[in-house]
N, C-alpha and C positions, 0 to 999 in steps of 0.2 A: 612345643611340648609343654602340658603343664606336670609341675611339679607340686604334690602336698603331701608337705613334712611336718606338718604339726594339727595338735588335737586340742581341742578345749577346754580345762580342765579349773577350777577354783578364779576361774574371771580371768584366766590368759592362755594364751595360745604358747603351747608347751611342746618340746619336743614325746612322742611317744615312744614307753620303754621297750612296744615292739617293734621288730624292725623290717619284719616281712614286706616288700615291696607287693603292691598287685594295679596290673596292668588297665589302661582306662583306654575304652576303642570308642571310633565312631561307630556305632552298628550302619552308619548309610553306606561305607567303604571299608568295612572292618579292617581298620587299621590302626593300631596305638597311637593315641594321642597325649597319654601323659602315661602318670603313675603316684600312685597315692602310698604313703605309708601305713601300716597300721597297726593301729591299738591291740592291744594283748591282754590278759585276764588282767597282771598288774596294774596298766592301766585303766582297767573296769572298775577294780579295787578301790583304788585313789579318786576316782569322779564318785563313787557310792559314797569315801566319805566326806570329800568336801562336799556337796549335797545335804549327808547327814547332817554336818556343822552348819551346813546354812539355815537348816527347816525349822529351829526353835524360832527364830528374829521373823522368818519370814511368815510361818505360820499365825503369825500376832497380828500383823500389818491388817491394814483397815482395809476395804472394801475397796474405794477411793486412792489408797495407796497403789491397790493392786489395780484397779481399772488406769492410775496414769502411769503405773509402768508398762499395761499393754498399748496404750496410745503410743509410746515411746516405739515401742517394737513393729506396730502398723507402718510407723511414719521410717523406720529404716529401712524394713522389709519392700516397702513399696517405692523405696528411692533406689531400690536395686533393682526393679523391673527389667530393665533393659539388658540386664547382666544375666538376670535369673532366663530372659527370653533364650538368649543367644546358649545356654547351660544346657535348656531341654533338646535344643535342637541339634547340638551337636554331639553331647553324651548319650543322647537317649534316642534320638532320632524323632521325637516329635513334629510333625507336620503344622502348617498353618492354621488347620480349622481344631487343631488341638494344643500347641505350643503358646496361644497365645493365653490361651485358659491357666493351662498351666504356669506362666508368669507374674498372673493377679493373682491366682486364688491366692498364693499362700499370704500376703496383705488380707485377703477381703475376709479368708479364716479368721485373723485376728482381731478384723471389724467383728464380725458376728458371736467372737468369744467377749470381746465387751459390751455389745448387747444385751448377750446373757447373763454378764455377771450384774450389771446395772438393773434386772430384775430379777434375780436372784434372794430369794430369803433364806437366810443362815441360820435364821430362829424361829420355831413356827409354836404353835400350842396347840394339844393332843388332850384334850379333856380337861384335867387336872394336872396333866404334867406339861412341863416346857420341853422343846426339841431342838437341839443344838447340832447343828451339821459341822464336823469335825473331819479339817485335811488330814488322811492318814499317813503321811509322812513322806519320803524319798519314792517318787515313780520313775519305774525304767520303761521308758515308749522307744520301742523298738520300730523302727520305719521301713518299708519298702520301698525298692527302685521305682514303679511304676506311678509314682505322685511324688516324689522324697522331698521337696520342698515344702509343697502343701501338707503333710502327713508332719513333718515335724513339727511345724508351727501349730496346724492346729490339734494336736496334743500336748502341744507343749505350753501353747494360749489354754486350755481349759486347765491342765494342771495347777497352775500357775494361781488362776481363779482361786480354783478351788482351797489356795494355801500351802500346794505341794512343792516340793521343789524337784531338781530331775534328774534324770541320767538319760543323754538319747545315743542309740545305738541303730545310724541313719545305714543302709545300703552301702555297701564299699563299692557299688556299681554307679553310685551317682554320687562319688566324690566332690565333683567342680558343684553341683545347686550345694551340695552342704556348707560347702565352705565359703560360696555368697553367701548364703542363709546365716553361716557363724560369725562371720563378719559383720551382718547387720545387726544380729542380735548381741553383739558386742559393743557397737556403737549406741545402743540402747542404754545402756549404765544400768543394768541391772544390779542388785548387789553380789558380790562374789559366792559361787558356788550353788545360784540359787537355779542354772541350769548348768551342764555339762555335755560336751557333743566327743563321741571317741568314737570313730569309723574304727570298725574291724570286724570279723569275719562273726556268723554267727555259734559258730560250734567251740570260740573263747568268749570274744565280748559279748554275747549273748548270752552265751549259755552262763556265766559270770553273773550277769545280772539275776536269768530266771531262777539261781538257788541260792541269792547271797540274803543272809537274815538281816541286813538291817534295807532291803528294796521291801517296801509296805505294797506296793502296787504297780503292775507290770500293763501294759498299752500297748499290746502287738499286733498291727496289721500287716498281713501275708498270707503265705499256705496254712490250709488246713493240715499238711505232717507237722509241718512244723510248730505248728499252733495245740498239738495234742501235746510235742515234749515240752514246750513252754506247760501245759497247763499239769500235766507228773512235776516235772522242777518246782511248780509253785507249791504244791499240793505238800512238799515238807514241813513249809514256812506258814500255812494259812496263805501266804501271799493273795492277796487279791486280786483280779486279774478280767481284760476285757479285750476280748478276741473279736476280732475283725474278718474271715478266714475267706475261703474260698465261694463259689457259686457256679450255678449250670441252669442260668436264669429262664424262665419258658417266656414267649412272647406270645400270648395266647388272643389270635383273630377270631373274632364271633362271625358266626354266619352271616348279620346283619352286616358287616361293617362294608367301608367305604375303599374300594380298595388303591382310590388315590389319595385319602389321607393315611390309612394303614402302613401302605409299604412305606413310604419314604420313613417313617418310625420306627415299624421293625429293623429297615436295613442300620438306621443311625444307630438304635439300640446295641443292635449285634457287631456292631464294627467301631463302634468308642473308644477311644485310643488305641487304635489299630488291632482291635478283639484285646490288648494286652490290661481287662479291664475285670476284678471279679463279679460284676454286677451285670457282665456283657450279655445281654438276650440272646444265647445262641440257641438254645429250641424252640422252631419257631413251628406254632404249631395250628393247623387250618384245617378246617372243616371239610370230609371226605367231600361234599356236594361239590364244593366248589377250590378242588384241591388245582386241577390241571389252571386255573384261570390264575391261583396264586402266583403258581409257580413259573408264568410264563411271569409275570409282572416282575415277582422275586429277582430271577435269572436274571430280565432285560436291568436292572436297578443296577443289580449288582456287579454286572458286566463293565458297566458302564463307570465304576469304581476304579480312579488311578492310584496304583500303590506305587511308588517308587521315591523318589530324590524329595525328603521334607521341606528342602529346601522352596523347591515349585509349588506356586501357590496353588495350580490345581491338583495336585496329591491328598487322598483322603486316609489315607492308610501308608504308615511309613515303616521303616524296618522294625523285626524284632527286635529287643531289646540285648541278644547275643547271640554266637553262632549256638552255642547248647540251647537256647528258646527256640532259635531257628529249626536245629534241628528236628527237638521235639514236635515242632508244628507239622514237619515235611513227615513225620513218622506217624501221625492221626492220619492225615490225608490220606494214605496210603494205605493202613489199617479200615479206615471208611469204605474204601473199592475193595479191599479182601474180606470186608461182612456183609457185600452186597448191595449198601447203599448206592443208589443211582447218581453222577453227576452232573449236573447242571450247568458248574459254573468253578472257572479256576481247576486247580487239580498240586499238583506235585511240582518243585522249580520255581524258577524266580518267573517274576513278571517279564514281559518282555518290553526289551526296551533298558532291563537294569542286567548290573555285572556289580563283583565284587562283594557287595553291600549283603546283609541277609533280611530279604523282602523277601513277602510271602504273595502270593497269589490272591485275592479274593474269594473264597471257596463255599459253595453251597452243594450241598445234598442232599435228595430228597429219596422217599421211600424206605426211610429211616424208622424202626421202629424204634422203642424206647429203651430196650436191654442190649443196644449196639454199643460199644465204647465211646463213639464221637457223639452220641446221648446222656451218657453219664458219667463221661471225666471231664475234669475242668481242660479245655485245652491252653488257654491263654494265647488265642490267636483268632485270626479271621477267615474264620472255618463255622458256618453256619447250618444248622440240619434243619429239612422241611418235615412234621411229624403231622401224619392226619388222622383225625376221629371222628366218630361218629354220633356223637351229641354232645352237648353241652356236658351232663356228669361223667362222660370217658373225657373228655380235653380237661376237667377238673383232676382226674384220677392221674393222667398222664402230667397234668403240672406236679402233682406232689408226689409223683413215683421218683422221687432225686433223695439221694444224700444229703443235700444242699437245701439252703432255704434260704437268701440273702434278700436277692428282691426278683420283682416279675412284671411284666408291663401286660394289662388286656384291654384289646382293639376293639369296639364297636357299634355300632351306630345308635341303639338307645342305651345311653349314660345309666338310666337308674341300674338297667339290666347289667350291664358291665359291671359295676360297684357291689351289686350282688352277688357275681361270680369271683370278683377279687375278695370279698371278704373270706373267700372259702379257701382260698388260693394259704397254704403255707409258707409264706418270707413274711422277715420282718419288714419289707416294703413293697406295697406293688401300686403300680401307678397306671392310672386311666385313663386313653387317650392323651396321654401325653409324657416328657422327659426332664420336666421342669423338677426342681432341685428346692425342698423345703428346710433350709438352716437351724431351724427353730426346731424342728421335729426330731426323734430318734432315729439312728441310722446304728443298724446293725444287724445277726441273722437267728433263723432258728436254725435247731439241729447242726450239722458238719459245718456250718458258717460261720459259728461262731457261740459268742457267750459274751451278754451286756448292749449295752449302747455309746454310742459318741453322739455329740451334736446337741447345739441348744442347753435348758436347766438339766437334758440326763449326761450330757459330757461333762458338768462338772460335778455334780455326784456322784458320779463314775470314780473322781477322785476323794468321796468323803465316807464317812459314816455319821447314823443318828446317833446320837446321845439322848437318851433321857432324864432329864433331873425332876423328882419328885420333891416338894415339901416346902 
């Protein structure tokens, strides 16, 4: 059983002044495996101001200062791999073709935020005037379970850049990577208070953060509800702020495409980290002509998908992340069959072959139109809808008929044609013919998605402001 009783707070590992115990399961076997203490406004209070105290000294520090205290954080981050591996996969239930991802990135985050800051210019000139890029002081990066490693560090690597210092307020769901992750960046020798980690729930240490006047700047990736009361709370203070949110990504196949490069993309698309992903392509959406040829391809792929034990290296999809996600998932799939939608593939129940654990099904439906629920709510699971149209400008209409706007992937076999279609497409990212991951670029959504960018020169801007000096 693990046990974690302490939070991080002014450069040591403090007992926290709340005392609320909450429960840590394996979702493979839902069964407690430990139990985490946690943080309470008080202690939100206290990491805001050792923070505050730290961001004069730290906000001075040179370029150089700050790119060798991220080398520091690489090099601890990434000597915990082994720990961080064994964390995802049995807190979180991450599988092999995704546990192992999950392990590095949050190192290889902190390579690409020192990349960024090593061409980063602080000072630029605007006619006559000079332009001084200015950390705005104490940021609160709020993290979700579904990356919590990777999402602290890299917020907490570009903050840092940028001259900020922090407050993070990681998932009480994924206790055990936090507290690798606090440990390493403790071994770092940062100077005291220049970050702060307090696990606890978001409706204290959250909401603590989202209205306290001395947090300059707030880092939240998770839901879109949640990301609207974040952005009311900020709205007292000016607080500035950059939302990460939700998505109901489309995966839009052109008539030309190939349909044995296509699907194996689509199904990856829609099924990355076990559908528990906001960027997941679950409308996938094919051309009436050749709707029945998708769909037999679709089905046979997906069929063919093991969801069970992460442990087993051929598992592609592993449990939810809790029996309430679980739930929710069993409750779409079911709602899908009661508006009509036709199924294809999976259904309602665990896979077979699994007990105890909460695994889902592999699920696809087709004859889906686009005003069905399992069309346009985010599900957060692996539950896929086949949507078909009848030209090119209705499969453009039906990608931007969403709330959402995060990213979008389109299939086809002439490139230019493709890239023409994705330029019309609404997310702040869509990617063509392929699933590859650009560090350098902005990642973020329009509309219900969000608000800003991370990644590359705009994640650490994200932490500053211009200054202009005339004369």
């Amino acid at each position: 059983m693990h046990h974690i009783e302490q939070v991080y707070i002014n450069g040591e590992f403090v007992t926290p002044h709340g005392t609320e115990r909450f429960d840590l399961y394996n979702p493979a076997t839902a069964r407690v495996i430990g139990q985490v203490r946690l943080a309470d406004a008080v202690d939100g209070e206290r990491a805001i101001a050792a923070a505050r105290a730290a961001f004069p000294a730290w906000s001075k520090t040179t370029k150089q200062t700050r790119i060798a205290a991220l080398q520091r954080m690489y090099a601890a981050v990434a000597a915990r791999h082994d720990d961080l591996l064994e964390a995802v996969v049995e807190e979180y239930g991450a599988p092999a073709s995704r546990s192992a991802w999950m392990a590095s990135y949050p190192a290889e985050v902190i390579a690409q935020a020192i990349a960024a800051l090593e061409a980063f210019e602080f000072t630029t000139v605007a006619g006559t005037a000079k332009v001084e890029m200015t950390p705005l002081g104490v940021a609160g990066l709020i993290t979700p379970w579904n990356s919590d490693a990777g999402f602290i560090c890299g917020k907490l690597a570009a903050a840092l850049a940028a001259g900020c210092t922090a407050v993070i307020k990681p998932s009480e769901m994924s206790a055990l990577q936090t507290q690798i992750v606090t440990e390493a960046l403790h071994a770092a020798d940062l100077p005291p208070g220049v970050f702060n980690i307090v696990t606890g729930r978001g409706d204290t240490v959250g909401e603590t953060i989202s209205r306290h006047p001395h947090v300059a700047k707030i880092s939240f990736t998770g839901s879109t509800r949640t990301g609207k009361a974040i952005l009311r709370n900020a709205a007292e203070n000016f607080t500035r702020v950059t939302l990460e949110l939700g998505g109901k990504s489309p995966t839009l196949i052109l008539d030309d495409a190939d349909i044995k490069q296509a699907i194996p993309l689509a199904v990856q698309a829609g099924l990355m980290n076990s559908g528990q992903a906001c960027v997941a392509g679950t409308r996938i959406l094919v051309p009436q002509s050749r709707k029945a040829e998708f769909e037999q391809a679709l089905a046979q792929a997906i069929a063919a998908v093991k969801s069970g034990d992460p442990r087993d290296a051929k598992t592609v999809v592993g449990p939810m992340v809790s029996e309430r996600q679980w739930q929710r998932v069993q409750g779409y799939i079911q709602k899908g069959l009661a508006e009509g939608a036709r199924l294809l593939v999976g259904g309602v129940g665990r896979p077979e072959g699994t007990r105890d654990g909460w695994f889902v099904r592999p699920t696809l439906f087709t004859d889906v139109h686009n005003q069905m629920a399992i069309a346009r709510d985010e599900i957060f699971g692996p539950v896929l809808c086949v949507i078909a149209y009848r030209d090119e400008a209705e499969a453009i209409a039906i990608a931007n008929d969403t709330d959402y706007g995060l990213s979008a992937l389109v299939l086809g076999g002439d490139s230019g044609r493709a890239r023409r279609v994705a330029q019309q497409i609404h997310a702040g990212r869509v990617l063509v013919n392929t699933l590859t991951h650009e560090p350098k670029a902005p990642f973020g959504g329009f509309k219900h998605s969000g608000v800003g960018r991370e990644m590359g020169a705009w994640g650490i801007s994200a932490f500053m402001e211009p200054k202009t000096i005339l004369g």
